[in-house]
N, C-alpha and C positions, 0 to 999 in steps of 0.2 A: 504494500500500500504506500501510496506517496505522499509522504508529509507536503501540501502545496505552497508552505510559509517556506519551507527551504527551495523548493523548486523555484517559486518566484527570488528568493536570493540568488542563486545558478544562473538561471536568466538573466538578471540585471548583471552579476557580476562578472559571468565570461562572456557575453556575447552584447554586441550594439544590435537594433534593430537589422532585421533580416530577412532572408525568403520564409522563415518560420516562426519570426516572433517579432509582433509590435508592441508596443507600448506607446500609452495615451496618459495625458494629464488627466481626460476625464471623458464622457461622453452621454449624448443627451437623446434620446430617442425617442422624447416627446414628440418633434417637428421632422419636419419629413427630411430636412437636408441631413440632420443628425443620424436620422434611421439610412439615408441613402447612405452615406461616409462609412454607416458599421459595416453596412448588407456589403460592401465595395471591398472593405475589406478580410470580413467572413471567405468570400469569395476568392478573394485572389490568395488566401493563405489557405483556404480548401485547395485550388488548383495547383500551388506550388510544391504543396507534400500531399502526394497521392499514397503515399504508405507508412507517415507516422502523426503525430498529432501536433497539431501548431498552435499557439497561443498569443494572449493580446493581455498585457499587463495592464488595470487601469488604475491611478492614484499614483503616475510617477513624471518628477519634472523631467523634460528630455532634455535639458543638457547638463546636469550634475547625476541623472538618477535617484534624487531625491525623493524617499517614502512621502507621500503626503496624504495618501489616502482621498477617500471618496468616501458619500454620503454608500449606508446600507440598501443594497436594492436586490429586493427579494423576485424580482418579476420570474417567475417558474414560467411562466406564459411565452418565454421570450424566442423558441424552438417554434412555437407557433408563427411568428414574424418570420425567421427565416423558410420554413415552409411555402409560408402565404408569396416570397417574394423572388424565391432559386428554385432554376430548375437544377435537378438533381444535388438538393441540399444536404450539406453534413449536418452529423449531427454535435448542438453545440450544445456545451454546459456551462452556465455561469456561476460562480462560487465566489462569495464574500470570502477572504481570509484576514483574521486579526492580525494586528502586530502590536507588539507591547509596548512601542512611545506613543504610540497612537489614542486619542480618544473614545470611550465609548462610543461614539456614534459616527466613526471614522474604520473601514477598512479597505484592503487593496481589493478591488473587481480583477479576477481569473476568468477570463473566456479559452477553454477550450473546444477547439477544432478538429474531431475525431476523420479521419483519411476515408475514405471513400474509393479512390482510384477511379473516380467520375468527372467528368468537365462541369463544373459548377456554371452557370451564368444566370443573369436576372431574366423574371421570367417576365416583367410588364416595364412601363413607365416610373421612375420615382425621381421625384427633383431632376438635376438634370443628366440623369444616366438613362440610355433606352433599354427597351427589354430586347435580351438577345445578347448584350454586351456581356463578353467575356475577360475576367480581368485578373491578371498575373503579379507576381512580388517581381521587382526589379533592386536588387538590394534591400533596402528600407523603404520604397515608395513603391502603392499598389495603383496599376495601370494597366487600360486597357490593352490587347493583344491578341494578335491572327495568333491560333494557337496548332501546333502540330499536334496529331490522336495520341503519338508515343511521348507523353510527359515521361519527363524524367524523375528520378528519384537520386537525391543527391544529398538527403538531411538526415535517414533513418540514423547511420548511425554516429550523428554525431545527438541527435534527439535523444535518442537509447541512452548513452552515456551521461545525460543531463538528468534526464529522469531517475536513470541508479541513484547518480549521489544525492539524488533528493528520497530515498528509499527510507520509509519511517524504521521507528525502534522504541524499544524497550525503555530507553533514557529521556528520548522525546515525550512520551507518552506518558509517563511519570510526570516530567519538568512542566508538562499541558495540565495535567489535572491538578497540580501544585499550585500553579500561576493562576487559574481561574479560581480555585475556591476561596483564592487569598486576594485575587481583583472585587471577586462580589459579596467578602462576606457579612455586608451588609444586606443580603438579599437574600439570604438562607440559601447558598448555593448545594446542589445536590448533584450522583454522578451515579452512573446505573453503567453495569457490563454483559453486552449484550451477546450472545452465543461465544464467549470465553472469549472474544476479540477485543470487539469492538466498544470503546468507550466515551459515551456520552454524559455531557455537562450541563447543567441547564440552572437558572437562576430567578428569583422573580419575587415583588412584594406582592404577599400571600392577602386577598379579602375572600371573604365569607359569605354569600348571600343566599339565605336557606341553606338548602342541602347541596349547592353547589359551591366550588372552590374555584376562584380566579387568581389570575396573576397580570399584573403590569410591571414597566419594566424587565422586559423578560428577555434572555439572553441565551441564547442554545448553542454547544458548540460540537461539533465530530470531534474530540482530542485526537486520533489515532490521524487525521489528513487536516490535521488545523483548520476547522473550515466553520465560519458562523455562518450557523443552518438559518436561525431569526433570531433578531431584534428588533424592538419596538420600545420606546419610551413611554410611551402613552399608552396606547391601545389595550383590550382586555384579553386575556386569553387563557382559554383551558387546553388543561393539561392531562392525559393518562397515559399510560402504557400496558408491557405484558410481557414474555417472554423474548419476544421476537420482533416487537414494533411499538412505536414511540409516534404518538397522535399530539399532533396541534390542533385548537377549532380557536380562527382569530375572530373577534369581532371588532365592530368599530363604532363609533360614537357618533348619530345622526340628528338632526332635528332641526326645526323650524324657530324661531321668536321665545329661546329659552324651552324650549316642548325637547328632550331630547331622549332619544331610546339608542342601546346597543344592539343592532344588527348582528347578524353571522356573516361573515365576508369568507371564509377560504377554510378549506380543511385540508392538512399534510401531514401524509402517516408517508413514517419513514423505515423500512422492512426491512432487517437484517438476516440473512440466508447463512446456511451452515458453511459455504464453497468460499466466506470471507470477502461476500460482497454483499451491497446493498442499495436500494432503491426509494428513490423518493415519489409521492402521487400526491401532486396538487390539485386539489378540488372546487374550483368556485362555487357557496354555497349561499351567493347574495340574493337575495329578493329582494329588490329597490324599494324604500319606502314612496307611499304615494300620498299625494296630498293634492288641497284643492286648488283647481288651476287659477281663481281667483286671487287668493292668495298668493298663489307662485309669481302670479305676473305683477304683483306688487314689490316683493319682494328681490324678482327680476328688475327692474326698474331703478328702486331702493338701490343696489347694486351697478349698476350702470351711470348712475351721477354721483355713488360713492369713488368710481374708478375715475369720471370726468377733473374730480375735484383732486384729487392724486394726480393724475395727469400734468394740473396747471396749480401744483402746488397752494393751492388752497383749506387756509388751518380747518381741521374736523370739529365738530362738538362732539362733546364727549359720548351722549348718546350713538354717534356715529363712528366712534373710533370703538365699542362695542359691536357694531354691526361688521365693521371692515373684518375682525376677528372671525366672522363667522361665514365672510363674504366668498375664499372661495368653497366651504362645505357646502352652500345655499346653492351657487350657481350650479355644482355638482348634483345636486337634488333636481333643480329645474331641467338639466339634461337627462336626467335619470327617468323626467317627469313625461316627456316629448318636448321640450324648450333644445331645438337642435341648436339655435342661435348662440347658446350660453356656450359651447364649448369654444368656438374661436373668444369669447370675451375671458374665460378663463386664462389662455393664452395668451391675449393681449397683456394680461392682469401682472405675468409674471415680473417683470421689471420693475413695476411700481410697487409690488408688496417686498419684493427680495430689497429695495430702498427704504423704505420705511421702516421695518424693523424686523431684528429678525424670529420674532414670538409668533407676527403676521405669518412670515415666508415659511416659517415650519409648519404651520398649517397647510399653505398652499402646498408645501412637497408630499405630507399628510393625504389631500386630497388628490394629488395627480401619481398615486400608488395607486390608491383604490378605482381609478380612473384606467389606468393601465392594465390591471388586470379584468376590470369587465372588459373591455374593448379587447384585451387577446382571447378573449374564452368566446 
């Protein structure tokens, strides 16, 4: 099994950006140019290693190498995009992994690119790439390219030998469940071992409501491939397991003019097999709250001269700097509701909330998660 904290160290440390491995300060897959840029290069690092796995580091400056981290992004949906967007797509895995200068709510994005030995290309229009275009690594930069049928292989085994010395152990695994029980133990951290392998971490302030148990704050990690499975500051979530499988069910926090209920947003049972592997199954299990459209288009409105007066820096009253708070979960409601209109205003929204504070913008990134995943499902 692959420690991928060390593997991401290997990477950065022997090799510059290549035909098999890029690295990104960050990436946004909100807007279409962001999703064209990944798909472009999903694609040409598919094409370049037809018989090992290629990867894309994200949270690193490129010209010192600098860990900096990225926000957590849990999107399991994200195989769905690439589907929706390549013909003959690999298949990719995205994985959060911690690092310990880093802050809780800070870690590196791992995109791996599993080989195929298939010619990848895009299968429609996106921003400004056509469908049909085929596109290749040329050193560090991915670009289009007539491609011959016999691709070459010329990475396995220098990949192979990257991946060995990222090979976990005994000591690591140890040093992982050390380091997490003593980062959260303010959060009652606990560790469970899963068919004599596999060792999972998980952390969270415990509430009580009836006969059920939640957690916020909750922090999940694979020790044995250093990889946080979820995080969430806020959000509510239960928890159980069993021999062989370890269940998330998240919910989220909805509502109108102070009216607020917790939804079910996702369910991820994570399956551990005797043969020392395992599998994760994400389930979208939202049912959009609905409310009255009279309302909504008040509230819609309410929201669109909240944005105007952001726009042309005009001070809020206070009653209104209440409202901006809840301004993108509202709009997300009205698109949830049929209000199609709301979703480019949400979009428009982002530069001015990510200015004004950032209590505001951590909502908006709040809402454009739960956004993301209905839209992949």
């Amino acid at each position: 099994m692959i420690n991928k904290r060390l593997l991401i160290k290997n990477l950065l440390a022997h090799n510059d950006e290549n035909s098999f491995y890029d690295k990104k300060r960050k990436i946004d897959i909100t807007y279409k140019e962001g999703k064209a840029k990944f798909l472009k290069h999903v694609c040409a690092l598919s094409n370049s290693n037809p018989k090992n796995n290629s990867y894309i580091v994200i949270g690193v400056q490129d010209e010192d190498n600098k860990i900096i981290g990225v926000d957590f992004f849990d999107d399991s949906k994200i195989q769905n995009l690439i589907n929706a967007y390549l013909t003959n797509p690999p298949i990719v895995q995205y994985e959060n992994i911690p690092f310990p200068h880093l802050s809780d709510d800070k870690v590196v994005g791992l995109v791996t690119i599993r080989p195929i030995n298939e010619i990848t290309s895009l299968k429609k229009n996106i921003w400004k790439y056509y469908g049909g275009a085929v596109f290749f690594r040329e050193g560090s930069i991915s670009m289009p390219k007539v491609f011959d049928l016999a691709i070459k292989d010329v990475n396995s085994r220098l990949v192979s030998a990257i991946e060995n010395h990222a090979k976990n152990n005994i000591e690591l695994t140890l040093d992982g469940v050390f380091d997490f029980m003593n980062k959260r133990k303010d959060y009652s951290p606990q560790y469970h071992v899963f068919k004599e392998y596999f060792v999972l971490c998980w952390s969270g302030s415990k509430k009580q409501v009836k006969e059920e148990t939640f957690f916020s704050r909750v922090d999940i990690e694979l020790i044995n491939e250093q990889v946080r499975l979820f995080y969430s500051a806020l959000d509510e979530v239960a928890i159980s397991f069993n021999d062989r499988s370890f269940k998330i069910v998240e919910y989220v926090r909805l509502g109108l003019q102070q009216s607020f209920r917790y939804f079910k947003l996702e369910e991820t049972v994570i399956t551990f097999e005797d043969n020392a592997n395992y599998s994760i199954d994400a389930k979208l299990i939202f049912d959009p709250p609905q409310f009255d459209r009279k309302l909504l288009h008040h509230i819609y409105n309410t929201n669109n001269s909240l944005l105007e007066k952001l726009k042309k820096n005009i001070r809020l009253a206070p009653h209104e700097n209440s409202d901006l708070q809840n301004l993108a979960a509202s709009y997300l409601i009205c698109y949830l509701n049929g209000f199609d209109e709301a979703l480019p205003k949400l979009e428009y929204a982002k530069p001015y909330l990510k200015k004004y504070n950032n209590t505001i913008y951590k909502s908006y990134k709040d809402t454009m998660r739960i956004l993301r995943k209905v839209k992949y499902s």
